[in-house]
N, C-alpha and C positions, 0 to 999 in steps of 0.2 A: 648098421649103416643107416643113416638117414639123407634122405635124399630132399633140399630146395633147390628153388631156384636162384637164387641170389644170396651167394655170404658176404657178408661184412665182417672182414677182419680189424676189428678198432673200434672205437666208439669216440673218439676224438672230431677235431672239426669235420675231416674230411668224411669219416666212416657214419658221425650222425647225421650232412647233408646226402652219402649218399643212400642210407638206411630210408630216409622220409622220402627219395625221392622216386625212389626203384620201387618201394611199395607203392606209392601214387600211381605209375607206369602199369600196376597189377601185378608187379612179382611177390612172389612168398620170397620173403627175407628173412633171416638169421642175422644176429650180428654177436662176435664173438668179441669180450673183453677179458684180460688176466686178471683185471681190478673185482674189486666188489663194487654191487652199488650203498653207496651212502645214505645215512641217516642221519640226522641230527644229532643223534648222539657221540655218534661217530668225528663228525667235526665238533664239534664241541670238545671232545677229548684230543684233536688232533691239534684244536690251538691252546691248548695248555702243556701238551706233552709232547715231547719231539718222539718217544716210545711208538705211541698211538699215532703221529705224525706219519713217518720214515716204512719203504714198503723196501727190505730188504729180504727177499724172504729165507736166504743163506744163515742169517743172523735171528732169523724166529722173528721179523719185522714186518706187519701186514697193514702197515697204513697206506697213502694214497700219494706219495709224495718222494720224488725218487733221483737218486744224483749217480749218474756214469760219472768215471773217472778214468782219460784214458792217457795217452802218451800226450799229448797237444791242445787236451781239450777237455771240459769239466762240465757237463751237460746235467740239468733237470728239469725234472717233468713231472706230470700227472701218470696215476697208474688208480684207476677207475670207472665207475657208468660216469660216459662223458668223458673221461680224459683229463687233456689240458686243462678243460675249461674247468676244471673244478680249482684249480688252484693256479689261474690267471686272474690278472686285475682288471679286464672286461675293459681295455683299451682299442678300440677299433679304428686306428688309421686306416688310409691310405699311403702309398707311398709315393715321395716326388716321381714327377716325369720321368725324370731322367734317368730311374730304374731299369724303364720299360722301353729304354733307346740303346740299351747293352744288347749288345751280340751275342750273349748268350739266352736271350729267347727266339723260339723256332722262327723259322718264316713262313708255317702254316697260318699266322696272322700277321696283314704289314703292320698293325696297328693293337699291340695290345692291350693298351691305356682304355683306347674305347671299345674293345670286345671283352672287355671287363666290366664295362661301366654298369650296364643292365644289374649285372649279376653280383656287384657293389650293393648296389641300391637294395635286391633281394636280400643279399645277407644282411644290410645294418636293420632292415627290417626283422626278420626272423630272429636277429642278435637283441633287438628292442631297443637300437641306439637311442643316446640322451644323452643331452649337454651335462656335466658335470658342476651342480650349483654350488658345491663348498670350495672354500679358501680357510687354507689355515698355516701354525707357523710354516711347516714346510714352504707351502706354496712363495711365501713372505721371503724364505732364503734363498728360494732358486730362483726368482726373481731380483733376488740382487745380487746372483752368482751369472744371471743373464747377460744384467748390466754392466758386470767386471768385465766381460767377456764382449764385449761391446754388440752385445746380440739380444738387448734391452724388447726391442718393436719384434722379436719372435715368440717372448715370452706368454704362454694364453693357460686358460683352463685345457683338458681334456673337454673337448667340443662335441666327440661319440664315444661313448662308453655303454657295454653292456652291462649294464645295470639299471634296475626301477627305484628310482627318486619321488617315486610316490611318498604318501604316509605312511610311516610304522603303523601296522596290524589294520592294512585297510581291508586284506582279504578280498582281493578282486581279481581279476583277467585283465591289467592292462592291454594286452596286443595279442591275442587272437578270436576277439569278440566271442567270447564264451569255449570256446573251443579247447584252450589251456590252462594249467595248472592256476588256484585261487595265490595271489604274492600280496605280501606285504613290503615296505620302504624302506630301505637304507638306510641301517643307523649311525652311520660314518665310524666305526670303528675301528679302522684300516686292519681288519683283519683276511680280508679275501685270498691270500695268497693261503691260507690253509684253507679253504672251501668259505663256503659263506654259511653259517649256521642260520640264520634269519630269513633263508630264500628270497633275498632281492637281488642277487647275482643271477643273470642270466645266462649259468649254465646249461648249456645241451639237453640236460636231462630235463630242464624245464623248456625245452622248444623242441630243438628238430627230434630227436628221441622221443621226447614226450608224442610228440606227434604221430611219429612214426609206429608207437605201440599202438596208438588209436586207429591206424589204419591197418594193424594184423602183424608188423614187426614183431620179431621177439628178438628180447637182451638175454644172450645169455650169459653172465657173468664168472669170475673167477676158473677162465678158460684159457688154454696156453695154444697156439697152432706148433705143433713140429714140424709137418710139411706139407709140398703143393703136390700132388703125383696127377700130371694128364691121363687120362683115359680114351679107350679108340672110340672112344662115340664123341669125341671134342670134348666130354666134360673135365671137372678136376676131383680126384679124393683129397680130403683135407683133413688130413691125420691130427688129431687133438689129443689134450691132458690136461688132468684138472691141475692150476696153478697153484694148488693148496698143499694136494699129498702127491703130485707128478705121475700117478696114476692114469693110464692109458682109459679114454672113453671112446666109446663106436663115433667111426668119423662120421664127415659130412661127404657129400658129394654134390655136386651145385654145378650150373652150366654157366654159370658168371660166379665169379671170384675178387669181390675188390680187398687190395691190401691197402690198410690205413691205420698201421699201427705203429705212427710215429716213425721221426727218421733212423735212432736207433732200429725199435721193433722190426722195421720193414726190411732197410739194409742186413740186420742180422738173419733175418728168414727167406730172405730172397739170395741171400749169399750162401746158406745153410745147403739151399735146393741148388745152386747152381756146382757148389765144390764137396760137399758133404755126402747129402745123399745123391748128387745127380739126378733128382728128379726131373730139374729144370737146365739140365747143359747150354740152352739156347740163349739164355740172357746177354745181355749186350753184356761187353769186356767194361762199358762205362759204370754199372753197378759198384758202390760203392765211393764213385769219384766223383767230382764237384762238391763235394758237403763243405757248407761254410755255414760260420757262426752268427750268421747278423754284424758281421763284423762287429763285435761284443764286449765292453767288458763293464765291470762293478764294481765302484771305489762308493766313497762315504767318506760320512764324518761320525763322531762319537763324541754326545753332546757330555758337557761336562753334569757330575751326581745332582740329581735333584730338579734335570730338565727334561721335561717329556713332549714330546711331540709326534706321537704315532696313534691318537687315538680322537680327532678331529678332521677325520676324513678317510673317504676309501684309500687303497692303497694307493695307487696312484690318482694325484688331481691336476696334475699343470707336468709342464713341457717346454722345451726352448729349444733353438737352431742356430745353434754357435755358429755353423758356415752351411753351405749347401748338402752337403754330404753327409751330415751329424747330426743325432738326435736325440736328446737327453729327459728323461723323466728322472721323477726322485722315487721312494718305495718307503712305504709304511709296512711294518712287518707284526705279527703275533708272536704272544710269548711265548709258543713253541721254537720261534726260529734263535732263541736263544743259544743253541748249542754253535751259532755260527760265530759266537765272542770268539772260541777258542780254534777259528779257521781265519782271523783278520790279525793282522800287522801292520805297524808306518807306512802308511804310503815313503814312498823317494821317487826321486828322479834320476835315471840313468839311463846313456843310449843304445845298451846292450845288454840281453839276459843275463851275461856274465855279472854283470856292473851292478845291476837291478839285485839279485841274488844276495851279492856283497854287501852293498850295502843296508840290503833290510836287513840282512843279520847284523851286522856291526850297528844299526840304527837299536836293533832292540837289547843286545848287550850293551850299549852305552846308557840307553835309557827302559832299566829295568821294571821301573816303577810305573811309567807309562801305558808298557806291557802288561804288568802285572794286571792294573784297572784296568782294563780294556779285558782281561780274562776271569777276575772276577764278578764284574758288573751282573749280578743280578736282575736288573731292569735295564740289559740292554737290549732287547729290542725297542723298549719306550726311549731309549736316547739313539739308536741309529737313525741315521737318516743316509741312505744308501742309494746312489744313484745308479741308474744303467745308460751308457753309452752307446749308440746303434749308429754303424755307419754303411754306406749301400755301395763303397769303394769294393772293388773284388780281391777279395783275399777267400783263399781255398786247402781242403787239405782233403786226406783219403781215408776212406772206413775200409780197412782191409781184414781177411780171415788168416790169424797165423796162431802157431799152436801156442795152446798154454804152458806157463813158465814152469808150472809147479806139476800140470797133470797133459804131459807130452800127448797122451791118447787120445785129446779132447781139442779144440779147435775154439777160439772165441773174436773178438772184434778186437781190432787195435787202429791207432790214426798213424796215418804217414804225412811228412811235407817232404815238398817236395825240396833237395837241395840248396841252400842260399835264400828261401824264403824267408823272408823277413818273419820275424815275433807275431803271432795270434793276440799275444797277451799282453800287448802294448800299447795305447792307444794318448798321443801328446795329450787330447783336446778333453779325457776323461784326467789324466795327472790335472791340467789346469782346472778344472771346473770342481773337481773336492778342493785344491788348496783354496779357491776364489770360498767355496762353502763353507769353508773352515773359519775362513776368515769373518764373515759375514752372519755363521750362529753363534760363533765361540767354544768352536768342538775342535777334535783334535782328529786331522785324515789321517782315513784305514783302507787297508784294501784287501781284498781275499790273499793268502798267502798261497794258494795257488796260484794265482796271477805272477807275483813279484817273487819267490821264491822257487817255484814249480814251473815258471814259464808257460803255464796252460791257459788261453783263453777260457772263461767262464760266460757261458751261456744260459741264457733260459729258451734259447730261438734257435735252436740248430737247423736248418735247412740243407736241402738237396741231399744224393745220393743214388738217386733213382729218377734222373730231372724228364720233362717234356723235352722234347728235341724233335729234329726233324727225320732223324736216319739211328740206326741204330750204332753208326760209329760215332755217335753224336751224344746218344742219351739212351733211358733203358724203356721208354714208351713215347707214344705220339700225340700229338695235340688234344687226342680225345683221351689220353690218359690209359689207352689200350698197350696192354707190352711188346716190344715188335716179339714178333714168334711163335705166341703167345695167344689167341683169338679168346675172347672171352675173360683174360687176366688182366687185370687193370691196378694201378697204385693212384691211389686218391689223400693223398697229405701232404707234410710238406717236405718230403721227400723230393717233391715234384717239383719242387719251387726252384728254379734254374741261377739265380740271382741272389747276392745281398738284396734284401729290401729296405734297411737302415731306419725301417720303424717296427713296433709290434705287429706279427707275421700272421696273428690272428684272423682278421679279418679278410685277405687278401689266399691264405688257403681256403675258407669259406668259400671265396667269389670264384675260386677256382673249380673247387669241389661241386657248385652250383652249373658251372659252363660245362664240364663234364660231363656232371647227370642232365643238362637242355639236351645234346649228343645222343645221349642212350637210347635207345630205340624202347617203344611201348613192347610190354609183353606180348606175345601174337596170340589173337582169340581162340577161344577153343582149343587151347594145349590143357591136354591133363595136369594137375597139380599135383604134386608127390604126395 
């Protein structure tokens, strides 16, 4: 048994601001990740091979890069030291106002626009926000995919982005005046979504982690949690396994406990404790519900042979706002994401899954040849040009525990909607903005065949499941991110996150994760240290 004061379960946004912040406060901290941490090598191999990419470990797959696939919903993420951030495109919005005027945030703030605002400001700092200096073709087509769309004057660069637009190999500490890791400059390769091999992404593991190892943190990596079990002196046992061989290692026990291990990770292990083992019977009946996609989806074009356009900029560099409610960037991809030719199909247009369904199939029997290219293509990452569609409209569905199809013994996550709910995997104003793209590089619109065939929203932003709320018939913790029940349990990600946010979710769990840990209380003087 080892006994701290403070675990961190995750290492993603929420688990690295609170890992740097609970050690500042004077806690002995742990922070437990199922990823490894990365080398250069390692990404290097991850953006040429989707092998070395893809962290399945069922399939002997140990890279850092990972896709759930469930009834409604088709989620990926990071699985490493850092997390998401290893394989985000370092886009730091805010989201409009009118996020933060939904009823679905508590009413322990009237005002949560500006009790963010501080702790905004904190993370674009500690993220090492910077305008975004390159344009290139991309930029050039959704700027006139803006224009089709008569939403010309919202067209702009990315204006924050975590990323250092220094010089290649300048080898310095832009932003923490000596204190963190030496980086070098962005060599606009748009390969970031497999990690950044050149350390100018402003990954986690170069800030708040980095940080927090300097104040006595430790990472421990390639580490699984099984469960939460209270103990009568208020602490928690927190039963663990190596992620590698599922081999049982001596828990932890800790008088603070933060979960921050992604919306999957968190809902699965917090649902695990409440119906599984019954460690945790007390969790709110809401665990698991409100999970929504960023209202989300992912269409594209597919430029015709011999045009290339993904390797004159980060992965994301520009943006536009077809209506109030909608948010669109493009994505540059590596040659690893190649294997995703053989998961896209015709876009169509139709008003129901049924219709949707129908006709991509009869669209690519009728044009087999089309298909075909589009599944051949060798360099198609260098010819997608793939947008994401983000809207802050509320649409919602459930992360529930029901047994497995194949091994009745065993229990895992599935999604529910509810009744009559309309399509996840739908979205008019992303159908119009590839055909407008199409039109405008001379590529031919594709869309995930999950989407149009599978009916699954595809996401890179799932949020909620575990939201802040005011009561616990409300949500599964309270403003300060404490579990009701629960004293010393906390979920710090974006589990947390109550709302579509309708932009990249990055930044706005940070300021979250920051408000949190201002909350925490300092460690109290003179307690012995384990």
């Amino acid at each position: 048994m080892r006994e701290v004061d403070c675990l961190v379960i995750g290492s993603g946004f929420g688990g690295a601001v609170s890992a740097l912040r609970m050690a500042e406060k004077g806690y002995d901290v742990v922070v437990l990740e199922q990823g490894r941490r990365l080398q250069r090598e390692d990404i290097e191999a991850g953006g040429r091979s989707v092998r070395r990419l893809i962290w399945e470990p069922a399939l002997g797959l140990r890279g850092y890069f990972r896709q759930w696939i469930f009834a409604d919903v088709a989620v990926v993420g990071g699985v490493a030291v850092g997390g998401g951030s290893q394989v985000f495109a370092g886009v730091l919005l805010q989201p409009p106002a009118t996020t933060f005027a939904s009823a679905d945030w508590p009413r322990a703030e009237s005002d949560w626009r500006s009790a963010l605002a501080p702790h905004y400001a904190t993370a674009e700092k500690m993220l090492g926000a910077a305008p975004n200096p390159a344009r290139g073709l991309q930029d050039s087509w959704l700027q006139g995919t803006a224009q089709a769309m008569q939403a010309g004057s919202s067209f702009g660069g990315i204006a924050s982005q975590a990323i250092y637009f220094g010089q290649h190999g300048d080898g310095v500490d832009p932003f923490f005046g000596g204190e963190g890791p030496q980086r070098t400059g962005c060599q606009h390769c748009g390969e970031c979504l497999s990690a950044c091999q050149h350390g100018a992404k402003n990954s986690l593991d170069l800030n708040y982690l980095y940080l927090a190892e300097k104040k006595g943190a430790r990472v421990v990596p390639e580490t699984t949690v099984a469960d939460i079990v209270p103990l009568a002196d208020g602490r928690y046992r927190v039963v663990v396994r190596s992620s590698v061989g599922g081999e049982a290692l001596p828990p932890y026990v800790a008088s603070k406990v933060i979960v921050a291990a992604g919306v999957i990770g968190t809902v699965d292990l917090l649902s695990h404790c409440r119906e599984v083992s019954k460690s945790l019977p007390r969790l709110s009946a809401t665990l698991g519900q409100r999970v929504r996609t960023n209202s989300e989806s992912i269409v594209g074009v597919l430029l015709p042979p011999g045009q290339v356009a993904n390797a004159d900029g980060a992965a994301i560099t520009s943006h536009f706002y077809p209506d109030a409610s909608t948010h669109i960037t493009q994505n540059r991809f590596p040659a690893s994401f190649a294997y995703m030719r053989w998961t896209c199909g015709p876009l169509v247009d139709a008003a129901t899954p049924r219709a949707r369904r129908w006709k991509t199939v009869m669209a690519m029997l009728r044009q087999p040849g089309r298909v075909w290219r589009n599944w051949v293509a060798g360099d198609w990452p260098a010819r997608a040009v793939m947008l994401t569609v983000m809207q802050n409209v509320d649409t919602q569905l459930a992360l529930v525990r029901a047994r497995h199809p194949l091994m009745p013994w065993r229990t895992r996550l599935t999604t529910r909607r509810s009744a009559g709910a309309h399509s996840l995997a739908f979205i008019p104003q992303a159908l119009q903005a590839a055909q407008h793209l199409a039109q405008v590089s001379g590529g031919e619109a594709i869309c995930p065949l999950l989407e149009s065939v599978g009916n699954k929203a595809v996401t890179a932003h799932i949020l909620g499941g575990a939201v802040v709320a005011d009561s616990p018939e409300q949500g599964v913790i309270d403003h300060r991110h404490e579990v009701f029940g629960y004293p010393g349990l906390y979920v710090v990600d974006g589990s947390a996150v109550p709302a579509n946010l309708g932009v990249n979710p990055s930044l706005t769990i940070t300021a979250l994760a920051e408000r949190a840990m201002s909350l925490m209380p300092a460690r109290t003087p003179g307690r012995v240290r384990p």
